[in-house]
Each structure stands twice: as structure tokens, then as C-alpha cells.
N, C-alpha and C positions, 0 to 999 in steps of 0.2 A: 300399818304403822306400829312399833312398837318404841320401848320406854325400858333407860337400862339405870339405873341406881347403882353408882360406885364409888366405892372408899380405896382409895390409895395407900398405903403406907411406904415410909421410908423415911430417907434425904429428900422430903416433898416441898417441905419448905423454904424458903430462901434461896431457890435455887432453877427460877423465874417457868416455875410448874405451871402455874394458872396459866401466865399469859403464852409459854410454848401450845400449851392445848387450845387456845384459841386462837393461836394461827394456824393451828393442825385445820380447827374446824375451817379452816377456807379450801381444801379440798373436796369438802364433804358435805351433801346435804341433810343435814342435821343442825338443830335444835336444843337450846338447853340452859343450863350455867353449869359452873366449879368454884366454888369456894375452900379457904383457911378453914380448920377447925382448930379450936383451943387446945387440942389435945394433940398435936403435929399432924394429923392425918390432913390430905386432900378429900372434898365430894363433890361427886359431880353425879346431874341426871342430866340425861342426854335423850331426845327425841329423832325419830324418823323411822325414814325403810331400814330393815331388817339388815338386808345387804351395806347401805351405805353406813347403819351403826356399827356393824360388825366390822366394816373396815375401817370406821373413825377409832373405835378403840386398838384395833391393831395396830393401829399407825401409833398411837401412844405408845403402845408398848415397843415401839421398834425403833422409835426416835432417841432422841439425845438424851430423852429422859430414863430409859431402862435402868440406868448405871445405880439411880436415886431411889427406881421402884423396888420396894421389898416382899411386899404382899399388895395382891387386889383381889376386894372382894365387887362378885360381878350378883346385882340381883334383876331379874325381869319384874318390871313397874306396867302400869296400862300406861300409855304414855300421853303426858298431858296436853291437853289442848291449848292452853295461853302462852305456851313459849313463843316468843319472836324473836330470832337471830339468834346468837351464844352471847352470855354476858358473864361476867366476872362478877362475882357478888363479894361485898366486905361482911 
């Protein structure tokens, strides 16, 4: 298992970020939330296998959403044990 910690920048907001990444996550086993921040950025920590987070995040970036994404910063976290399902956090 591992645990990826990511900040999005761009056109993140308003521009139905969060809930695209959580129907990404229904090809993928994984783990997590994404949340708004005050500051226009998206974050998201995301749990699982190696393999299956490696391509939940690709799948973001190859999605609809690329056009929006400006920068992401990608960091490896231990990955937590109490997540259940993906949830969109306020």
C-alpha cells in the first residue's frame, strides 16, 4: 500500500474538479478524499496499490480535466489506514 498527497493548480475550481476525480475513482481501487482550498488550489490524498494509484492519478491527468491542470505537486505520504471509499470533503 502506499499514500500519494497532491496539490493541483490551475482552472481547478469551478470547473466540477472534485466530483470528475471521484468518478475517475470508480475505475480504481483506491482510497481517499479532494477537497477546495481557499487559495484556488485542489488537494487530494489518495490510498492504495502502487500500481492502481499510479494509474488513478494518470487518469486525472489524461482526462477532461488536463486543459484546467496547471501544475501538480505529487508527494509520497505512508498511506493512511481510516480511509473508506473516496469522499469529497467541504
Amino acid at each position: 500500500m502506499t499514500g500519494r498527497h497532491v496539490f493541483y493548480e490551475g482552472r481547478v475550481q469551478g470547473v466540477g474538479f472534485r466530483w470528475t476525480v471521484k468518478n475517475i475513482t470508480r475505475g480504481y481501487e483506491v482510497t481517499g478524499w479532494v477537497k477546495n482550498l481557499p487559495d484556488g488550489r485542489v488537494e487530494m490524498q489518495v490510498c492504495g496499490e502502487k500500481d492502481e494509484v499510479d494509474a488513478f492519478l494518470e487518469a486525472i491527468e489524461e482526462s477532461d480535466l488536463k486543459s484546467h491542470i496547471k501544475k501538480v505537486d505529487v508527494s509520497v505520504i505512508p498511506p493512511p489506514t481510516d480511509f473508506r471509499g473516496f469522499e469529497i470533503r467541504e
